[in-house]
C-alpha distance (Angstrom), angle and dihedral (degrees) to the residues before:
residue distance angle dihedral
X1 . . .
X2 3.73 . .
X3 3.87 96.3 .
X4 3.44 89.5 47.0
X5 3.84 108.3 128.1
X6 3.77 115.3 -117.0
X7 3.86 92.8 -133.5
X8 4.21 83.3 64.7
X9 3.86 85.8 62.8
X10 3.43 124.9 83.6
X11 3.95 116.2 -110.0
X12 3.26 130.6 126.5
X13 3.91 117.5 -85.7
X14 4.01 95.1 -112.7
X15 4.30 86.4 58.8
X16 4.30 84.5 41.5
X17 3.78 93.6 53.3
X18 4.02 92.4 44.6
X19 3.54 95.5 51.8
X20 3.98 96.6 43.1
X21 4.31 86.7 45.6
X22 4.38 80.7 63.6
X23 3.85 92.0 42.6
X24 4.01 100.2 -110.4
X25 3.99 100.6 156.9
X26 3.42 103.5 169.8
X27 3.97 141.5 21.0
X28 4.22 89.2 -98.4
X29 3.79 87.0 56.7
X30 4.27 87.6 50.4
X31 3.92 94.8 54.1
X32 3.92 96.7 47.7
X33 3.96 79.7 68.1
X34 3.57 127.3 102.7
X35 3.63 124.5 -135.0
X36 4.18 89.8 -115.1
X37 3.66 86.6 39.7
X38 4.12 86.6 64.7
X39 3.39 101.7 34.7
X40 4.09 92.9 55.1
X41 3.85 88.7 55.2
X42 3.48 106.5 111.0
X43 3.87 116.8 -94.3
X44 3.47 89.3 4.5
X45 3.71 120.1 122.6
X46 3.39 153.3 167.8
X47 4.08 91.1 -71.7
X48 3.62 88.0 49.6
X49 3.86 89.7 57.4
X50 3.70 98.0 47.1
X51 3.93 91.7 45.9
X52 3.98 77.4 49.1
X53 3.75 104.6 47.7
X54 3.88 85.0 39.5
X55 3.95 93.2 61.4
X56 3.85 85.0 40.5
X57 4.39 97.5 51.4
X58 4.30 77.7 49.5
X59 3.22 81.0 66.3
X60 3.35 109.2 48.7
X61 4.11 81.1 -122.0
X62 4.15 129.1 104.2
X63 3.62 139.2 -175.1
X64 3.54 120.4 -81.5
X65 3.78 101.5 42.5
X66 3.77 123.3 172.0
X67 4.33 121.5 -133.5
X68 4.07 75.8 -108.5
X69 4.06 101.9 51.2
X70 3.99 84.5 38.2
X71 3.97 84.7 57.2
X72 3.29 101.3 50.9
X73 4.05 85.9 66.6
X74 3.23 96.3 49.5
X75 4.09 107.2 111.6
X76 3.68 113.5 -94.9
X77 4.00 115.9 -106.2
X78 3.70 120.1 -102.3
X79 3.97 114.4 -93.5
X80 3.62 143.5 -177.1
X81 3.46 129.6 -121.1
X82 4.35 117.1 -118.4
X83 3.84 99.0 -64.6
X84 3.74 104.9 -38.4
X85 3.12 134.6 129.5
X86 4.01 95.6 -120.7
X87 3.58 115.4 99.2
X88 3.84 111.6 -155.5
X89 3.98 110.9 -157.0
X90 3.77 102.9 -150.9
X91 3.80 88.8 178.1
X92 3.64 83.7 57.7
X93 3.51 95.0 55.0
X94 3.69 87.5 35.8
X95 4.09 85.1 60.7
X96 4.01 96.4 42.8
X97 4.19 89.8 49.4
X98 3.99 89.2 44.6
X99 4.22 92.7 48.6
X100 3.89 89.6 49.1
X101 3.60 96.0 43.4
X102 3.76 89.2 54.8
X103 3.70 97.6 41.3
X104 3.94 89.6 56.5
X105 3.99 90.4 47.3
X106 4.02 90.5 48.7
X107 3.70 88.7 46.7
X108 4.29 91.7 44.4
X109 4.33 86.5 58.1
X110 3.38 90.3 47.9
X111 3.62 98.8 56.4
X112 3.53 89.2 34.9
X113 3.77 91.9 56.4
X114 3.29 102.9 33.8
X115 3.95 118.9 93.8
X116 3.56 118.5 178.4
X117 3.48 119.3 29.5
X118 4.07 141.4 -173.6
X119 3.46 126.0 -135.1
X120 3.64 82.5 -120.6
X121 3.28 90.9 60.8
X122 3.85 102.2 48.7
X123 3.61 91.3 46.7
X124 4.44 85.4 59.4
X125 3.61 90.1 43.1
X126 4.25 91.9 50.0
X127 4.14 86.8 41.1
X128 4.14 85.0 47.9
X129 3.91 84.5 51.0
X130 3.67 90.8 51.0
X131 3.76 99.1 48.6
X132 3.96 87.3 51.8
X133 3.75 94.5 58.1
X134 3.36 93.4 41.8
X135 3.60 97.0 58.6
X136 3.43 87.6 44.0
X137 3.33 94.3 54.2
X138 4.06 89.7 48.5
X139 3.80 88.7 54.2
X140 3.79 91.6 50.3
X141 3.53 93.0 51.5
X142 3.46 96.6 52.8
X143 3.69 94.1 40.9
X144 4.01 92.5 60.1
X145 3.58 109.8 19.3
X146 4.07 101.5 47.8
């Protein structure tokens, strides 16, 4: 999550271009900023830090992170259980909870922004809906029962 490059977040393109003209790459780069240190980036103002720390709080992350808050969201190494022979990947699991947590919040803004729609349209976003859970379903099932 925190190498995740900003431009695979979704902000508007004015926010995108300001953070990309002071070389922040990636979401770890965003929380290492201040709250003064974004708002005295050029063009960037206070609606560019709510959209910000909004897209942050969806991720359970916020601006001005320490190394040892940005740690604790790092994904947990992979283990194995007391002598048996089953490995359990909790950075796996770690992975398949992260991708559906961020599918559901890119599929709450986009009812959320969205107005008018077709019936076309609702029956993609339902079918898009049904594709995430069953991959996430798939992953679980693999995760636990092989």
């Amino acid at each position: 999550m925190l190498n995740k490059k900003i431009e695979d977040l979704e902000m508007t393109m004015r926010v995108l271009n300001c953070l990309k003209q002071e070389n922040i790459d990636t979401v770890e780069d965003l929380v290492k900023k201040t709250k003064g240190e974004m708002l005295r980036i050029p063009n960037f103002g206070y609606c560019s830090l709510n959209e910000v720390t909004s897209i942050l709080e969806d991720m359970n992350l916020k601006l001005n992170m320490s190394d040892e808050d940005i740690s604790k969201h790092e994904p947990p190494a992979t283990i194995e259980e007391n002598g048996n022979s089953r490995t359990i990947k909790n950075d796996l699991n770690y992975d398949i909870l992260k991708v559906a947590k961020e599918a559901f919040i890119k599929s709450h803004r986009r009812i959320i922004y969205k107005t008018d729609w077709t019936p076309e349209e609702v029956k993609d976003f339902f079918n898009d809906h049904q594709s995430v859970l069953n991959t996430y379903r798939q992953s679980l099932n693999e995760l636990f029962y092989n």
